[in-house]
Biopython code that builds the backbone (N, CA, C, O; Angstrom):
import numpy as np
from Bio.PDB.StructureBuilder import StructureBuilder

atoms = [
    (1, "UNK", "N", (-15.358, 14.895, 14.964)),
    (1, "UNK", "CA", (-14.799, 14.646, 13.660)),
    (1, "UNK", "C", (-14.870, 13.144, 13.368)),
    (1, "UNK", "O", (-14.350, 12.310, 14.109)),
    (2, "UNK", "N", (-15.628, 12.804, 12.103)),
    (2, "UNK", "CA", (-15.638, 11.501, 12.038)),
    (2, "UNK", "C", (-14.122, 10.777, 11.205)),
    (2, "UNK", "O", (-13.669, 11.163, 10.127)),
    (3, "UNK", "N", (-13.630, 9.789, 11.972)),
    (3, "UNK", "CA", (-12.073, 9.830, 11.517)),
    (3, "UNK", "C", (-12.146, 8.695, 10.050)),
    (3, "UNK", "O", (-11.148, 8.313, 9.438)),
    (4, "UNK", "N", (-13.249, 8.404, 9.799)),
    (4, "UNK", "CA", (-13.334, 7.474, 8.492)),
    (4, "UNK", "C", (-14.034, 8.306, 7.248)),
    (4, "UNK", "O", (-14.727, 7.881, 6.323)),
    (5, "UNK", "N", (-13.692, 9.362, 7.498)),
    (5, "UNK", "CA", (-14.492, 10.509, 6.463)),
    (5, "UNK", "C", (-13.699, 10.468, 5.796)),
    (5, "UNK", "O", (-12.510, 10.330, 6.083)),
    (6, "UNK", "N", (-14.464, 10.646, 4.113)),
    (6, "UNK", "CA", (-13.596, 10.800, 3.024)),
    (6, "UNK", "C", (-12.397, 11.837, 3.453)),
    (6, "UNK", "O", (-11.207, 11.557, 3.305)),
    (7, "UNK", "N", (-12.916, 13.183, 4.055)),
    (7, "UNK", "CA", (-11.884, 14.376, 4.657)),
    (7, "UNK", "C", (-10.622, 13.478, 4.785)),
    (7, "UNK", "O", (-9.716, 13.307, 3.970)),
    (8, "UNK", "N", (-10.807, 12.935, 6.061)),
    (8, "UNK", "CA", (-9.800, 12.272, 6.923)),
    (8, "UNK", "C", (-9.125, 11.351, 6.214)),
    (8, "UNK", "O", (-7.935, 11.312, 6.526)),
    (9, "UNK", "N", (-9.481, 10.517, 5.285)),
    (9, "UNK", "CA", (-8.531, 9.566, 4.431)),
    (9, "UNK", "C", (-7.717, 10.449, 3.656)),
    (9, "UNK", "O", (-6.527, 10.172, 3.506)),
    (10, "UNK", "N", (-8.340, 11.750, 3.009)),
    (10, "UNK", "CA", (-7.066, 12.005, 2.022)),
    (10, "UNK", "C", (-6.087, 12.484, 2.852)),
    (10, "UNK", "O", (-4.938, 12.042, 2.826)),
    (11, "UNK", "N", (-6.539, 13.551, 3.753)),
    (11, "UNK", "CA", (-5.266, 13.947, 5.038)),
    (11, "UNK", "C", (-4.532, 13.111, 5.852)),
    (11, "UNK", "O", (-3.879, 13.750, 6.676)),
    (12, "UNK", "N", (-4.385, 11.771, 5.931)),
    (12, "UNK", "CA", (-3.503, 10.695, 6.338)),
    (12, "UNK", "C", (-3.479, 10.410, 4.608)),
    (12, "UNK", "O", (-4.641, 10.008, 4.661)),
    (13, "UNK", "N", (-3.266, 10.326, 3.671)),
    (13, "UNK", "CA", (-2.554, 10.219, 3.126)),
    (13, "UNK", "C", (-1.581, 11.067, 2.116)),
    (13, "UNK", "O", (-0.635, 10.643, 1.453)),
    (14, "UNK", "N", (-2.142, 12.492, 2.211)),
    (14, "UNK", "CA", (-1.428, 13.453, 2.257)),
    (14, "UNK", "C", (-0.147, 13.434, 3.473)),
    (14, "UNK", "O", (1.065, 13.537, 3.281)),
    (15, "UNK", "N", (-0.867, 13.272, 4.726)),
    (15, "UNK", "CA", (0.668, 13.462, 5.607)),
    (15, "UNK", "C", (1.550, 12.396, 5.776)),
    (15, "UNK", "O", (2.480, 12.375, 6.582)),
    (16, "UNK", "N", (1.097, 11.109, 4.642)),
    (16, "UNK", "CA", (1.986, 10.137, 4.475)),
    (16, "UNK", "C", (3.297, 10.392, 3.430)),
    (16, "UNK", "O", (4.453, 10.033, 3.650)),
    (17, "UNK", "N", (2.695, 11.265, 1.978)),
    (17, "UNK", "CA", (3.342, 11.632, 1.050)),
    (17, "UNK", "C", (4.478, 12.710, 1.597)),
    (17, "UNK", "O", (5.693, 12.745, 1.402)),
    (18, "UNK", "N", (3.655, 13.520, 2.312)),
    (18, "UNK", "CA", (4.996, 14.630, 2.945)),
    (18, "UNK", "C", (5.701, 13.985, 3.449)),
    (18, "UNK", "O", (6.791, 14.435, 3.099)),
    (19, "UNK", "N", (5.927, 12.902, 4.293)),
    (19, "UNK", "CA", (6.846, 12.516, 5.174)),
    (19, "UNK", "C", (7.743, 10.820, 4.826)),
    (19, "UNK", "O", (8.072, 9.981, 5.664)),
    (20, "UNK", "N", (7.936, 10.775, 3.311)),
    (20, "UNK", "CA", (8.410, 9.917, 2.827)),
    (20, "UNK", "C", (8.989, 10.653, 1.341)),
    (20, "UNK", "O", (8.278, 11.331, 0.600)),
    (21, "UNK", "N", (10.090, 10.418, 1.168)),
    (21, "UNK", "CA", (10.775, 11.054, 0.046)),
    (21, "UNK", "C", (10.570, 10.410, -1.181)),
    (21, "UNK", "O", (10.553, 11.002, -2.260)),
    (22, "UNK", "N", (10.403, 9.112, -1.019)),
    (22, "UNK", "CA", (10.251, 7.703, -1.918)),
    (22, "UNK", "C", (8.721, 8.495, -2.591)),
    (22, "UNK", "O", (8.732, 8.766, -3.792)),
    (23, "UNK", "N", (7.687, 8.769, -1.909)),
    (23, "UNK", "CA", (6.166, 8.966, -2.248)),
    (23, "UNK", "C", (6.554, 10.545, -3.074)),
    (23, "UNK", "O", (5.687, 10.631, -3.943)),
    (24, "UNK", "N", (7.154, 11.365, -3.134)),
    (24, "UNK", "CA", (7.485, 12.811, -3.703)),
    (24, "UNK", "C", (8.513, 12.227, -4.552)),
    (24, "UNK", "O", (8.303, 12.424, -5.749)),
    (25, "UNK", "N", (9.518, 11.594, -4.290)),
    (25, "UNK", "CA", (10.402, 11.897, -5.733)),
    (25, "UNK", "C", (10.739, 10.565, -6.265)),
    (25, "UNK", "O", (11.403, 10.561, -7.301)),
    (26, "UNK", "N", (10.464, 9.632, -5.840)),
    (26, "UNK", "CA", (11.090, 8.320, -6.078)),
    (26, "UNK", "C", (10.776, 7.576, -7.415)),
    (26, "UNK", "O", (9.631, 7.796, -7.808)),
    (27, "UNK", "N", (11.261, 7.034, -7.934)),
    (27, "UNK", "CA", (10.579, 6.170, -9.010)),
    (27, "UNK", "C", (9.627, 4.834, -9.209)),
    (27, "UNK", "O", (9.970, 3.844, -8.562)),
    (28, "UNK", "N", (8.670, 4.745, -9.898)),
    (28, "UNK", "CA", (7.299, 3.879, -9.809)),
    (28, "UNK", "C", (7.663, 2.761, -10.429)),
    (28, "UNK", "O", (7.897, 2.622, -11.629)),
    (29, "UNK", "N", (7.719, 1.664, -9.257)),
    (29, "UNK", "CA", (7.908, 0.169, -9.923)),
    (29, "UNK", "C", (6.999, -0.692, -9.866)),
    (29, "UNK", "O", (6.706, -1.041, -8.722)),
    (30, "UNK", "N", (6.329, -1.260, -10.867)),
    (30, "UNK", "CA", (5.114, -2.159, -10.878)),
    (30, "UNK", "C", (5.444, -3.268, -10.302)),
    (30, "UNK", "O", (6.658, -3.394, -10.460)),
    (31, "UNK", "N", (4.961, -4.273, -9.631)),
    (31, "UNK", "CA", (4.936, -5.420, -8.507)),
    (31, "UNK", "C", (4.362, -6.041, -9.131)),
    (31, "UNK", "O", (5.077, -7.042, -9.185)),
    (32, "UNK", "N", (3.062, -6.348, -10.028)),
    (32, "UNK", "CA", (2.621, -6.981, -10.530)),
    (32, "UNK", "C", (1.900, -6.749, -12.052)),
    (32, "UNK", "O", (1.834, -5.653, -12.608)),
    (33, "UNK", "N", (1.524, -7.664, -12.446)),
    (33, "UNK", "CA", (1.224, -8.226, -14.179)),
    (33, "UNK", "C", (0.353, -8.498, -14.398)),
    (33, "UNK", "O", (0.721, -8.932, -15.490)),
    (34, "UNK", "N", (-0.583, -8.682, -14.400)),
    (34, "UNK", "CA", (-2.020, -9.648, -15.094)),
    (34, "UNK", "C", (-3.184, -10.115, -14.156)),
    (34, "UNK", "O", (-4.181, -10.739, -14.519)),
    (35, "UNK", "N", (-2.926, -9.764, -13.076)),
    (35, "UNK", "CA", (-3.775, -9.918, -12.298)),
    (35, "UNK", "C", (-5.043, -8.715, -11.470)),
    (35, "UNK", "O", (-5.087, -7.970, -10.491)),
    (36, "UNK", "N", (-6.202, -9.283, -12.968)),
    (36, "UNK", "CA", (-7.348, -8.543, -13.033)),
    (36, "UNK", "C", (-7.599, -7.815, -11.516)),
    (36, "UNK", "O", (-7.578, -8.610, -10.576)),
    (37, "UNK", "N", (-7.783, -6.702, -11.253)),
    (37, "UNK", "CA", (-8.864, -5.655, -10.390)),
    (37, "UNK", "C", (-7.385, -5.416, -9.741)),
    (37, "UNK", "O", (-7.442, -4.205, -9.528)),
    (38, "UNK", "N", (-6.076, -5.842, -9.292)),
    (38, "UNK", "CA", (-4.853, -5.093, -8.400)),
    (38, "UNK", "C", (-4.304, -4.132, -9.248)),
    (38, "UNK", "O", (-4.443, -3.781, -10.419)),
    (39, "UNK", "N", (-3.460, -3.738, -8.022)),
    (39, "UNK", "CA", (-2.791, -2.559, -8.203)),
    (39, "UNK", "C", (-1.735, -2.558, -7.757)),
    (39, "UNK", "O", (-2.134, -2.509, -6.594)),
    (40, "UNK", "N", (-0.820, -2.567, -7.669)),
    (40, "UNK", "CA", (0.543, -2.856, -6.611)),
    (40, "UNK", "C", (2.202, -2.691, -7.221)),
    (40, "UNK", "O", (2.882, -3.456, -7.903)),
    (41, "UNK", "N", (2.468, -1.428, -6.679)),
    (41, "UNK", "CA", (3.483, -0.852, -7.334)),
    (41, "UNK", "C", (4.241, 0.270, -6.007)),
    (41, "UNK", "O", (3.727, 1.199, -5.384)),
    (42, "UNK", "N", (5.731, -0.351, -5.946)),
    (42, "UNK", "CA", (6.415, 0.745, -5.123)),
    (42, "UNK", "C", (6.695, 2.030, -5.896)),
    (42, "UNK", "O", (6.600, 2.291, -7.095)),
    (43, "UNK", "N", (7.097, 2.803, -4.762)),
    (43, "UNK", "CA", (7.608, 4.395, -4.818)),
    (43, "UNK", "C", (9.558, 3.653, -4.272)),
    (43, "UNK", "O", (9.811, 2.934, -3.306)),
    (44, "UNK", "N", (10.225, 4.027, -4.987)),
    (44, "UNK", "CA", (11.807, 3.801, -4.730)),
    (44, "UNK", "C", (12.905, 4.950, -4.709)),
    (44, "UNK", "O", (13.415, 5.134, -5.814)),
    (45, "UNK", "N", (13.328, 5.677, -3.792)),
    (45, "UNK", "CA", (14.061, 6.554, -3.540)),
    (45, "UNK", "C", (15.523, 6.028, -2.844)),
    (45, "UNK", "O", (15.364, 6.131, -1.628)),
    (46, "UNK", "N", (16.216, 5.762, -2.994)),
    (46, "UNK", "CA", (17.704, 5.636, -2.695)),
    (46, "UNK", "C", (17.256, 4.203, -1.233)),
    (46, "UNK", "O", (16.329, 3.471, -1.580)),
    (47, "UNK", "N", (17.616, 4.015, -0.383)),
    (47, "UNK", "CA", (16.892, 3.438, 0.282)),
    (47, "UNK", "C", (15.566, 3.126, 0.965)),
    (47, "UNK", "O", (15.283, 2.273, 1.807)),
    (48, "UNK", "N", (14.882, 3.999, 0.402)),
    (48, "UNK", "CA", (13.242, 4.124, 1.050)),
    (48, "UNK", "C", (12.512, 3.217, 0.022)),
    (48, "UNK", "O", (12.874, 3.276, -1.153)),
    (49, "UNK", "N", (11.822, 2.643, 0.274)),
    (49, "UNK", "CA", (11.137, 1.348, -0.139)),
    (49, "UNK", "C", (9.412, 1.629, 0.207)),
    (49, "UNK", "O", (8.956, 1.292, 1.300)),
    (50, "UNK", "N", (8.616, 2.223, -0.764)),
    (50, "UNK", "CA", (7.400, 2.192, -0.020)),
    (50, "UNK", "C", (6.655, 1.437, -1.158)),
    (50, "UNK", "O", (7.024, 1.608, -2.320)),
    (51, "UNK", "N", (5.401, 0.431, -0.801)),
    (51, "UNK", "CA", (4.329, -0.085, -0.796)),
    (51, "UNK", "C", (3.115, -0.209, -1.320)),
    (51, "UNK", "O", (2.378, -0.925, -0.642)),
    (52, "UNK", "N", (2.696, 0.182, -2.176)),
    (52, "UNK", "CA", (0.890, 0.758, -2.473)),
    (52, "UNK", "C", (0.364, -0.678, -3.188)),
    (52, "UNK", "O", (0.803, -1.268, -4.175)),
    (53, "UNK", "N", (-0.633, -0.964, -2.383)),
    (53, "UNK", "CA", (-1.107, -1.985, -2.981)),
    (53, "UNK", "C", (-2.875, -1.906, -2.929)),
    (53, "UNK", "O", (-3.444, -1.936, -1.838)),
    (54, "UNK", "N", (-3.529, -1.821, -4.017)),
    (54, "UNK", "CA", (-4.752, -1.197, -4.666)),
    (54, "UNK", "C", (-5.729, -2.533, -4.448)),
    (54, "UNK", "O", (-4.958, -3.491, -4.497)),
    (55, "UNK", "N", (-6.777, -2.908, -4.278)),
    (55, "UNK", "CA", (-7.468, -3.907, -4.696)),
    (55, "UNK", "C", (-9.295, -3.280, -6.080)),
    (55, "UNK", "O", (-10.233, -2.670, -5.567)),
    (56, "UNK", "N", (-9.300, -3.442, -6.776)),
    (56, "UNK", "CA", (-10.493, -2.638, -6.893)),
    (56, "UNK", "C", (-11.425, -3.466, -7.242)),
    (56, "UNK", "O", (-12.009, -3.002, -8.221)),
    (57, "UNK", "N", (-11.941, -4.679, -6.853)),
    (57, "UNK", "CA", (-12.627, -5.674, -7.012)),
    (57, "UNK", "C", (-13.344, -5.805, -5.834)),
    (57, "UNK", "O", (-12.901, -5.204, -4.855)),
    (58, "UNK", "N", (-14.482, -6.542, -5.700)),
    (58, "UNK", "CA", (-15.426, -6.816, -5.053)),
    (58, "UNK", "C", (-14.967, -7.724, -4.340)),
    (58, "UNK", "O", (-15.728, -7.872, -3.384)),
    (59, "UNK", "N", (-13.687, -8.772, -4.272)),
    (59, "UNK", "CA", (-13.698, -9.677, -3.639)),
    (59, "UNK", "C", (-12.259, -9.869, -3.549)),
    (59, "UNK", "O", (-11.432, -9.387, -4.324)),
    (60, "UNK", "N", (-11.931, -10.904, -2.149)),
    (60, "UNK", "CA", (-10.707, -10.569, -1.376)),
    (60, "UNK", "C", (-9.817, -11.590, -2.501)),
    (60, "UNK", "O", (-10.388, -12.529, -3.055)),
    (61, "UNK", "N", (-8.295, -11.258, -2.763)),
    (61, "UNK", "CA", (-7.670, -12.178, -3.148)),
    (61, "UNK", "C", (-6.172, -11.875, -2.983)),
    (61, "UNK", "O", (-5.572, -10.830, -2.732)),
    (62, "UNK", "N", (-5.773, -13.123, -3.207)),
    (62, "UNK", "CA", (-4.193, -13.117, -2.818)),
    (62, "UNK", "C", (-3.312, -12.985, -3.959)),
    (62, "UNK", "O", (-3.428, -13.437, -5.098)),
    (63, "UNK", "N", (-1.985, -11.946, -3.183)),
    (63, "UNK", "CA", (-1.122, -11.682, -4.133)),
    (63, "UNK", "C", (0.072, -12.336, -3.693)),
    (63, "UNK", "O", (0.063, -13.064, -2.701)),
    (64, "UNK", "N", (1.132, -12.114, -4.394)),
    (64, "UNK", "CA", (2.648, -12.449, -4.178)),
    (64, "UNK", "C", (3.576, -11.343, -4.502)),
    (64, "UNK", "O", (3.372, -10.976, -5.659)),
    (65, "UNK", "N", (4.062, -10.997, -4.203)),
    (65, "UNK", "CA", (5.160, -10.053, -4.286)),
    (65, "UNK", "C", (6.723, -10.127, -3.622)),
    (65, "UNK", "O", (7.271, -9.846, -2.556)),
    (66, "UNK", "N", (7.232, -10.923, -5.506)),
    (66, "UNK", "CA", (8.397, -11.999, -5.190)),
    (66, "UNK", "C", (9.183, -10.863, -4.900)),
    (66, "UNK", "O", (10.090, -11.454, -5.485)),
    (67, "UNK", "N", (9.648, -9.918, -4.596)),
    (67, "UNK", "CA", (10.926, -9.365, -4.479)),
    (67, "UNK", "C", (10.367, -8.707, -3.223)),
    (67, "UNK", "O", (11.291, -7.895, -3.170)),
    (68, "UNK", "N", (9.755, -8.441, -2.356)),
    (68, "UNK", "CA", (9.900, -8.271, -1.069)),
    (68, "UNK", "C", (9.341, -9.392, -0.118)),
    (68, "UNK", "O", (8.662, -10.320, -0.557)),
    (69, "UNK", "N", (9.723, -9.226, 1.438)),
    (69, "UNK", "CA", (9.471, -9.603, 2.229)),
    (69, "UNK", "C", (8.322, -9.423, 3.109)),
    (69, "UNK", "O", (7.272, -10.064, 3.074)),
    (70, "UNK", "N", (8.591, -8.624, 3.780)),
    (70, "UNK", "CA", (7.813, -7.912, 4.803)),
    (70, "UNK", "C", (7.583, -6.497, 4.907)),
    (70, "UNK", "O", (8.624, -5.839, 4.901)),
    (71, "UNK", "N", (6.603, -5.895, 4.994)),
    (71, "UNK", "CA", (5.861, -4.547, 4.870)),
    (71, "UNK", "C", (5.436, -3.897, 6.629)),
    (71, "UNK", "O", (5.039, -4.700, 7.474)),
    (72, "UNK", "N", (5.536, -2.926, 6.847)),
    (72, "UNK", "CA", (5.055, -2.405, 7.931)),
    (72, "UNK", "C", (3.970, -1.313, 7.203)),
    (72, "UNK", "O", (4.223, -0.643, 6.201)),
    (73, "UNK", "N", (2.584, -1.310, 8.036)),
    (73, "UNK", "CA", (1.472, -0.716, 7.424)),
    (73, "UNK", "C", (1.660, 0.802, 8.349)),
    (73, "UNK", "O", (1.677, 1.167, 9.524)),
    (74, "UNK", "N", (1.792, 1.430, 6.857)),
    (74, "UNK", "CA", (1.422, 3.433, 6.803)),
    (74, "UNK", "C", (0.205, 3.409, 6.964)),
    (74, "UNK", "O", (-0.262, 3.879, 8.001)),
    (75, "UNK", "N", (-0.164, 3.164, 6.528)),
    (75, "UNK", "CA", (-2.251, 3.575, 6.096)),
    (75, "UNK", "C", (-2.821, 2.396, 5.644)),
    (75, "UNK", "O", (-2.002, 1.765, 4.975)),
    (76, "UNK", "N", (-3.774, 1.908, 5.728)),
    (76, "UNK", "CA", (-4.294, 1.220, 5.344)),
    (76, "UNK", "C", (-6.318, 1.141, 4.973)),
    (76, "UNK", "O", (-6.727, 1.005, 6.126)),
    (77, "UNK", "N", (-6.892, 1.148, 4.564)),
    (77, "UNK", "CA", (-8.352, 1.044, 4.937)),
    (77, "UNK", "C", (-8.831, -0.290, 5.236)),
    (77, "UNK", "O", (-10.020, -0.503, 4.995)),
    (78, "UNK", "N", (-8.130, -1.229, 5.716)),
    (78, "UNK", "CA", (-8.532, -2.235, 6.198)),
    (78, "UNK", "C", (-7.282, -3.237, 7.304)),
    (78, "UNK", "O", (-7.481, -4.404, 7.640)),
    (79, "UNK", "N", (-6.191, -2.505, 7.649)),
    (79, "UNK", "CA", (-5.304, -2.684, 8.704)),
    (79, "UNK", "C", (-5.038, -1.810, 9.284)),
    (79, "UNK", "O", (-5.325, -0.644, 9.012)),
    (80, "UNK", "N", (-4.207, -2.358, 10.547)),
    (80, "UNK", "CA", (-3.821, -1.581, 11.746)),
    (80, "UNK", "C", (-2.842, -1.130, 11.455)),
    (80, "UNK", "O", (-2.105, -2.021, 11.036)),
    (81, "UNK", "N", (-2.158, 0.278, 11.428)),
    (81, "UNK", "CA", (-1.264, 0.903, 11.493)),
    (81, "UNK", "C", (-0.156, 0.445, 11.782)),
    (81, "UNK", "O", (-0.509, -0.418, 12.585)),
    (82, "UNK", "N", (1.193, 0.353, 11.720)),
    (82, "UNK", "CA", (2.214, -0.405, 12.466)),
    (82, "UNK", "C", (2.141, -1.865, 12.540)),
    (82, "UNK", "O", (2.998, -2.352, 13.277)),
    (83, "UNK", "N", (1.300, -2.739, 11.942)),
    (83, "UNK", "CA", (0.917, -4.097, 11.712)),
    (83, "UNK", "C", (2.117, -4.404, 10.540)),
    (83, "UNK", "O", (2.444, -3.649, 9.625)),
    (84, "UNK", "N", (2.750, -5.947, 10.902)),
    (84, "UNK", "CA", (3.683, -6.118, 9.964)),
    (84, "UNK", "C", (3.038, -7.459, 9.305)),
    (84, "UNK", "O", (2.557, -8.386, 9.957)),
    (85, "UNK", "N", (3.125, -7.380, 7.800)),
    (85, "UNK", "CA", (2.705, -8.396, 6.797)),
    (85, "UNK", "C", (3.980, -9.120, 5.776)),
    (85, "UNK", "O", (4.956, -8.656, 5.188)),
    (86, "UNK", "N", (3.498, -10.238, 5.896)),
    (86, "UNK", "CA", (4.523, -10.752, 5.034)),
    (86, "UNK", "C", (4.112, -11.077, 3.302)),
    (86, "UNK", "O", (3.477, -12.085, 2.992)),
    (87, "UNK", "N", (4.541, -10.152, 2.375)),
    (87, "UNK", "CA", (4.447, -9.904, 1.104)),
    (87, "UNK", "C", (4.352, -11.362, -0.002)),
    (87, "UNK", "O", (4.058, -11.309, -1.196)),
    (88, "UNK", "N", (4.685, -12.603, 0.781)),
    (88, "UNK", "CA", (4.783, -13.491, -0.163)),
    (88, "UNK", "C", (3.509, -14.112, -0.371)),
    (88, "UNK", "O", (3.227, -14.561, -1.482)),
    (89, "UNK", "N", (2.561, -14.192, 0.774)),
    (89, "UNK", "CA", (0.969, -14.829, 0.699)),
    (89, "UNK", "C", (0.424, -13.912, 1.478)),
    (89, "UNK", "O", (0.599, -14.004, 2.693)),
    (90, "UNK", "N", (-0.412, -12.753, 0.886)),
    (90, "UNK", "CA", (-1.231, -11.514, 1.446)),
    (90, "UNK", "C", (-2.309, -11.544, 0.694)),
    (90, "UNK", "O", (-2.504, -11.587, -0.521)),
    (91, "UNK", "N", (-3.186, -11.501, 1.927)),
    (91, "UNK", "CA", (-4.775, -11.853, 1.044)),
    (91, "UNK", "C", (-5.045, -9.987, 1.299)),
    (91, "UNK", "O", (-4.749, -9.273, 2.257)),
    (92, "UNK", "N", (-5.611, -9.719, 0.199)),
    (92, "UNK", "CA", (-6.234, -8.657, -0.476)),
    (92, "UNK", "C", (-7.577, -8.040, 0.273)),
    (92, "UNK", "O", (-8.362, -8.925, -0.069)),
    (93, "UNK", "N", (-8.053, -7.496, 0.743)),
    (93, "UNK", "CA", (-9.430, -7.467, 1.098)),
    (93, "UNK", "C", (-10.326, -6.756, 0.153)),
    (93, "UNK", "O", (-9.676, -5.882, -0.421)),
    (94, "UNK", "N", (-11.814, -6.793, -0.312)),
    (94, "UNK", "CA", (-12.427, -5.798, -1.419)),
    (94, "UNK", "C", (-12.110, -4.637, -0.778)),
    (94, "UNK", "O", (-12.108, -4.281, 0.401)),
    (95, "UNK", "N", (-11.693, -3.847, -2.396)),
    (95, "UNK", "CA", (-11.435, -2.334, -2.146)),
    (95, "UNK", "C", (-11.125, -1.850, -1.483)),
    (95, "UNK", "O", (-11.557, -0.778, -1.061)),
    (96, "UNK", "N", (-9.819, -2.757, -0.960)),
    (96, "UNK", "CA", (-8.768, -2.060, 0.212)),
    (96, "UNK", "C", (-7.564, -1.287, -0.646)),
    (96, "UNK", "O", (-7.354, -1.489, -1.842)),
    (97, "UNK", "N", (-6.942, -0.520, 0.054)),
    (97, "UNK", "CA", (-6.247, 0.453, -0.008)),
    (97, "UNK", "C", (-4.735, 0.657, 1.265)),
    (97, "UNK", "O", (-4.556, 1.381, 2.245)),
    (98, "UNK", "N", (-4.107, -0.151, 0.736)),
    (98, "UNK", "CA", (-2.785, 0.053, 1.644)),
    (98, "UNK", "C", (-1.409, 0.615, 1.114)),
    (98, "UNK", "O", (-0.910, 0.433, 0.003)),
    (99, "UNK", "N", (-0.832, 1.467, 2.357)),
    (99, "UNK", "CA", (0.466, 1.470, 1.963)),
    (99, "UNK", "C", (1.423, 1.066, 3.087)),
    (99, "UNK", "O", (1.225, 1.272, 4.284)),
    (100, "UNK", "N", (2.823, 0.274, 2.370)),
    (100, "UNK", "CA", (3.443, 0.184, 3.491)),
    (100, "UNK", "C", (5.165, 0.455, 3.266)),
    (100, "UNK", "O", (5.733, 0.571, 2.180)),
    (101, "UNK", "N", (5.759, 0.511, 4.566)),
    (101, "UNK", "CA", (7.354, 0.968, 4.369)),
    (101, "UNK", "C", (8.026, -0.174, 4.123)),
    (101, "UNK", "O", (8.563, -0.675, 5.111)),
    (102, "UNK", "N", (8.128, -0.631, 3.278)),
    (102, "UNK", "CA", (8.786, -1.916, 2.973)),
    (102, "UNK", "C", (10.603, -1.907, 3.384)),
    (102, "UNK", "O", (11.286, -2.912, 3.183)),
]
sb = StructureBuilder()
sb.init_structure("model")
sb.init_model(0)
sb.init_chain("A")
sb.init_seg("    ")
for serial, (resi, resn, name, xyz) in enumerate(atoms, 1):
    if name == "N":
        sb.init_residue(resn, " ", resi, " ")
    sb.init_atom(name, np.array(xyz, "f"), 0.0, 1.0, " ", f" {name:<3s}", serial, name[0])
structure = sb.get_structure()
């Protein structure tokens, strides 16, 4: 089974959505404003705090994301699992795709 198959990405992130309440019922808060090709907006459920941060540009760039700290990586297509990042200077990679438990 090749584990970087389209297959395999949606099923880690399917069994990310089942197992976070924030990703099923929580409410969608945008993180950021004006900054061409991102994406970056939590899922917020009573204390659960989750992460999604989109890049859809060709090239790596840095965000800020003044109201959190630090993120622990769910999924990522370009980090290590369980890798902790700090939200205030996070460089972007092209057409990466992360989520994390903030």
């Amino acid at each position: 089974m090749d584990e970087d198959s389209l297959l395999n990405f949606y099923r880690n992130l399917i069994k990310i959505r089942k197992s976070h309440v924030a990703l099923q019922q929580g409410r969608w808060v945008p993180l950021i404003a004006g900054q061409k090709g991102i994406l970056a907006y939590a899922r917020v459920h009573k204390d659960e705090r989750i992460v999604i941060i989109l890049n859809f540009t060709g090239w790596k760039q840095r965000i800020f994301l003044a109201e959190h700290n630090f993120g622990r990586v769910l999924f990522s297509t370009n980090r290590k699992e369980d890798e902790i990042f700090h939200f205030q200077n996070l460089w972007i990679y092209p057409f990466e795709v992360s989520v994390y438990k903030a």
